[in-house]
N, CA and C atoms as an extended XYZ file, in Angstrom:
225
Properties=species:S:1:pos:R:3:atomname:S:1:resname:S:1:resid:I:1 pbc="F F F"
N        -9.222      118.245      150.490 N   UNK     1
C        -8.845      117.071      149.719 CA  UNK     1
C        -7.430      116.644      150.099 C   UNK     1
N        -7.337      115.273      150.174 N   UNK     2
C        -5.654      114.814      150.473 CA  UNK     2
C        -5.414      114.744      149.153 C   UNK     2
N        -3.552      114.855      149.758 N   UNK     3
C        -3.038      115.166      148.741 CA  UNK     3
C        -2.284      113.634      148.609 C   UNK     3
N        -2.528      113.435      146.812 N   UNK     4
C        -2.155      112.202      146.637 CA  UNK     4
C        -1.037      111.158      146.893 C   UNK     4
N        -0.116      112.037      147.577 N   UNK     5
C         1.221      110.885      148.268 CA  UNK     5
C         0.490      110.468      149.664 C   UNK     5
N        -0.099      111.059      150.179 N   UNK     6
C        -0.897      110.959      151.194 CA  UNK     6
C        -1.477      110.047      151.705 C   UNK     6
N        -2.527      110.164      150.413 N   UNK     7
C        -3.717      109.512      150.050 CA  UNK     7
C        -2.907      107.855      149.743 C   UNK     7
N        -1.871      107.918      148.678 N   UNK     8
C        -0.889      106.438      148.783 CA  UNK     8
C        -0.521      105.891      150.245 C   UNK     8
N         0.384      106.460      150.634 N   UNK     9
C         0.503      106.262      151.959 CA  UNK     9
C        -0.585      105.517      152.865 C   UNK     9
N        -1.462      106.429      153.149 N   UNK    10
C        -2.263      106.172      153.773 CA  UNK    10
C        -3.421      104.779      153.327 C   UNK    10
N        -3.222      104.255      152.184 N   UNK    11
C        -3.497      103.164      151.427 CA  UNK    11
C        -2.488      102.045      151.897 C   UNK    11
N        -0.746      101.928      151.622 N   UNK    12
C        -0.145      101.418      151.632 CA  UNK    12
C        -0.600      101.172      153.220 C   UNK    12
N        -0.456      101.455      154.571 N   UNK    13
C        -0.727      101.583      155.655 CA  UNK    13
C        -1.817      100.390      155.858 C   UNK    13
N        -2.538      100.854      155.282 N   UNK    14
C        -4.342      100.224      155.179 CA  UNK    14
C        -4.149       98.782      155.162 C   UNK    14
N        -3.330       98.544      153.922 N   UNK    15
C        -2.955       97.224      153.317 CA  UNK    15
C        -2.145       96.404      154.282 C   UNK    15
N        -1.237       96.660      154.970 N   UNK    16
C        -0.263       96.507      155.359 CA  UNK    16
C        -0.747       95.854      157.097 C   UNK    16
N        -2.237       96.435      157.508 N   UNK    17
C        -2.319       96.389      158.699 CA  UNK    17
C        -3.267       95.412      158.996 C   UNK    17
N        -4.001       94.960      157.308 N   UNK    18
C        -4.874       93.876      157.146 CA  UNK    18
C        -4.434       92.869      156.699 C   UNK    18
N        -2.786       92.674      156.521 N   UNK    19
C        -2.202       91.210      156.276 CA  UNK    19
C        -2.707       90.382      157.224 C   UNK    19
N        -2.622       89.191      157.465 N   UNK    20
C        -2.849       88.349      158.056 CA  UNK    20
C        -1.288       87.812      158.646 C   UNK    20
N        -1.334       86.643      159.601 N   UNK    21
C         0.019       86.419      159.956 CA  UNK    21
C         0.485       85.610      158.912 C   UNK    21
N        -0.451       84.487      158.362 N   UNK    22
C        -0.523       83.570      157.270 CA  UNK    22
C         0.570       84.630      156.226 C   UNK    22
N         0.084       85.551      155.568 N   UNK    23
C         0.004       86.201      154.097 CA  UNK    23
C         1.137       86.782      154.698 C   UNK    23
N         1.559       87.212      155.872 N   UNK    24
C         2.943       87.741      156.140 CA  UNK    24
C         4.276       86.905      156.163 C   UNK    24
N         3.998       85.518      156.776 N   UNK    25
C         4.832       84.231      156.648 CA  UNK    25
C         5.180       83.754      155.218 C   UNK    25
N         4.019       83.640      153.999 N   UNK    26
C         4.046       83.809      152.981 CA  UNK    26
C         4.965       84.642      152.086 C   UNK    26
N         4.548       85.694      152.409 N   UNK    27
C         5.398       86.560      151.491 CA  UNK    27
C         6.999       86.816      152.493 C   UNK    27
N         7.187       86.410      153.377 N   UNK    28
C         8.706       85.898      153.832 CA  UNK    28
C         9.669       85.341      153.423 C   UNK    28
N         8.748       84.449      153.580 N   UNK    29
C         9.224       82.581      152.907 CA  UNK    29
C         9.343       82.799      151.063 C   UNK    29
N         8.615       83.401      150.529 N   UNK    30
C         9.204       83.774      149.335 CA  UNK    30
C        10.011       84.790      149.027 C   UNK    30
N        10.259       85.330      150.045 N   UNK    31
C        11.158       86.507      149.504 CA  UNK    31
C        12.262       85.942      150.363 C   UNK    31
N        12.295       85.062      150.385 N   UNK    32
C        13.608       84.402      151.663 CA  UNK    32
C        13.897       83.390      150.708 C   UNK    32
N        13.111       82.338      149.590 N   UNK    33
C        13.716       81.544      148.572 CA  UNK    33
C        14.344       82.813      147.571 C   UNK    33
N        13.580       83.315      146.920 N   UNK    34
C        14.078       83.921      146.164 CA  UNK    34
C        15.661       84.664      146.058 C   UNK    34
N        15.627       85.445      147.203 N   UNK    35
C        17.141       86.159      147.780 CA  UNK    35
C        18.401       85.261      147.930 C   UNK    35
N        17.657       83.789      148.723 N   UNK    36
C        18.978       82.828      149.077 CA  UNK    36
C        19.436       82.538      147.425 C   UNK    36
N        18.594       82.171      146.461 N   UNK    37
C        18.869       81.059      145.391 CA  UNK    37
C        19.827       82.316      144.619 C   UNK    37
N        19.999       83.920      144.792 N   UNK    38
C        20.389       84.570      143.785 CA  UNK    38
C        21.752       84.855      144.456 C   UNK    38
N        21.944       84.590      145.717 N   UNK    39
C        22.855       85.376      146.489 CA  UNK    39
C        24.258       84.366      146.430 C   UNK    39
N        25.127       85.126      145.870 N   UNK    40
C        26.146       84.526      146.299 CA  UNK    40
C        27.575       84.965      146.460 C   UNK    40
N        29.032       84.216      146.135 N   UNK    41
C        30.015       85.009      146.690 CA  UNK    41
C        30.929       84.943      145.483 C   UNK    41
N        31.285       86.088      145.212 N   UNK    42
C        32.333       86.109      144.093 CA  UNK    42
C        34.008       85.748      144.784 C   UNK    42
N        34.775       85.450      144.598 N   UNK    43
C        36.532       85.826      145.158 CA  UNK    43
C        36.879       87.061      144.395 C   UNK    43
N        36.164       86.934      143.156 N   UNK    44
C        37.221       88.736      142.529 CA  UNK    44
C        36.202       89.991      143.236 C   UNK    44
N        34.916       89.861      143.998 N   UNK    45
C        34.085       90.639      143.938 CA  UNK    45
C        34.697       90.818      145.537 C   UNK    45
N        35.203       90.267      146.109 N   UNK    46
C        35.352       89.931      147.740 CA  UNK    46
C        36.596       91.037      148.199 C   UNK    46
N        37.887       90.437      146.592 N   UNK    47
C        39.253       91.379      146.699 CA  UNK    47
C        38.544       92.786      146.340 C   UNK    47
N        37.630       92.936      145.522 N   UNK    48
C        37.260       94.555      144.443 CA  UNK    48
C        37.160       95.384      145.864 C   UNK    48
N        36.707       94.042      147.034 N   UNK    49
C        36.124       94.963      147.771 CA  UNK    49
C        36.778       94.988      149.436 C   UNK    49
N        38.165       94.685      149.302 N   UNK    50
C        39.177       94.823      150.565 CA  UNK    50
C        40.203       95.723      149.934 C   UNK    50
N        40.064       96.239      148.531 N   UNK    51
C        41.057       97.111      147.981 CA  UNK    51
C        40.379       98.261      147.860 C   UNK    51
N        38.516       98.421      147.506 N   UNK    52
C        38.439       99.795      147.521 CA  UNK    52
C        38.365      100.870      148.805 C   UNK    52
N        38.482      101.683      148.176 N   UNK    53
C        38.708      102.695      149.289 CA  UNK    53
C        37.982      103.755      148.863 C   UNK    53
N        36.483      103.888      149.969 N   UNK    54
C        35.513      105.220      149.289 CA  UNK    54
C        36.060      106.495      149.593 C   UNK    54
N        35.352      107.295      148.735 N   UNK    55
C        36.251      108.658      149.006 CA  UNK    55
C        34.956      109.671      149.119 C   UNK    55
N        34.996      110.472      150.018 N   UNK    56
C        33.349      111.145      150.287 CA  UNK    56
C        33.760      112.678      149.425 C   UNK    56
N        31.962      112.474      148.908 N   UNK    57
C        31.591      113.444      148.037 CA  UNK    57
C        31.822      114.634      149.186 C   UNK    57
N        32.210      115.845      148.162 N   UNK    58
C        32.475      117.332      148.734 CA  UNK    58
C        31.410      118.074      148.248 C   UNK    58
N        30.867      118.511      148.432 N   UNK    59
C        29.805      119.303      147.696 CA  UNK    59
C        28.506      120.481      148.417 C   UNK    59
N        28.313      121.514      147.947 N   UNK    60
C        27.268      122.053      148.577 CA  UNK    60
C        25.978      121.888      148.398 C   UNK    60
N        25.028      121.546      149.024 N   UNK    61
C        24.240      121.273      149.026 CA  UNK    61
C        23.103      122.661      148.594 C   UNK    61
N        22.206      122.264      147.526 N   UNK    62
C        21.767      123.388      147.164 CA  UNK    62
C        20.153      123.761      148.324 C   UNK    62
N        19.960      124.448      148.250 N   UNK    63
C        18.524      125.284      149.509 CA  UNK    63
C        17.426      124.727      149.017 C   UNK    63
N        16.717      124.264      149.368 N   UNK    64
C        15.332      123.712      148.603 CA  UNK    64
C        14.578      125.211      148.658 C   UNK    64
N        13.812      125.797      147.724 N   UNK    65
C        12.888      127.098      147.326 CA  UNK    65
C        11.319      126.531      146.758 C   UNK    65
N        11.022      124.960      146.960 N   UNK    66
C         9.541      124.674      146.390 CA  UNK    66
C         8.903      125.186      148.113 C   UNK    66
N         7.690      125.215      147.646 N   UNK    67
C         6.558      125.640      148.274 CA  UNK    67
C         6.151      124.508      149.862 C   UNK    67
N         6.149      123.691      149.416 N   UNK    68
C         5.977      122.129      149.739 CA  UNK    68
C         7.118      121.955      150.751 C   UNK    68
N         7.909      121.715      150.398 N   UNK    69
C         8.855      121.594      150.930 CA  UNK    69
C         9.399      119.790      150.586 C   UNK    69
N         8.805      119.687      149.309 N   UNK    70
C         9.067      117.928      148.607 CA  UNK    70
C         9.730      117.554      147.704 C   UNK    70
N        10.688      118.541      147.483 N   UNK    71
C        11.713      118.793      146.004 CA  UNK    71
C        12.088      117.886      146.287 C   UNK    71
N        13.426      117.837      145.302 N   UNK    72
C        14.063      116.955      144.979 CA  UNK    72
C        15.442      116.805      146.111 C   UNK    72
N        15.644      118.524      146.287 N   UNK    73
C        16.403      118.660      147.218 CA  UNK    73
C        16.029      117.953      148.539 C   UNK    73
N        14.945      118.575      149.144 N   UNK    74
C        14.320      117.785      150.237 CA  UNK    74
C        14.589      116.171      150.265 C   UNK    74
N        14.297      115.602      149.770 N   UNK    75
C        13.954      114.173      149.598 CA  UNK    75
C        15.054      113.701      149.335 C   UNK    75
């Protein structure tokens, strides 16, 4: 028996390979209105972001011990 991320996957795949060019242009073109009409430019959001300065996480990373190998760690 597959196992059900699998089994998704292998669905999502399915779907994905029976778009049409039509239904792919489609869902473009709307996800291309949608994004432009929300997107835009702040000036205080522009400075927030020539002043910050990231600072990288230090940390040990803990061993993944599931079976699978699909923890949380893993992933």
């Amino acid at each position: 028996m597959m196992d059900p991320d699998h089994r998704l996957v292998a669905r999502i795949v399915t779907v994905l390979s029976e778009r049409t060019p039509a239904q792919s242009d489609l869902l473009a073109s709307t996800l291309a209105a949608r994004w432009s009409a929300s997107d835009r430019h702040e000036p205080a959001a522009h400075e927030w972001l020539r002043r910050w300065t990231p600072k990288p996480a230090h940390f040990v990373t803990p061993m993944c011990t599931c079976a699978a190998g699909r923890c949380l760690v893993c992933n």
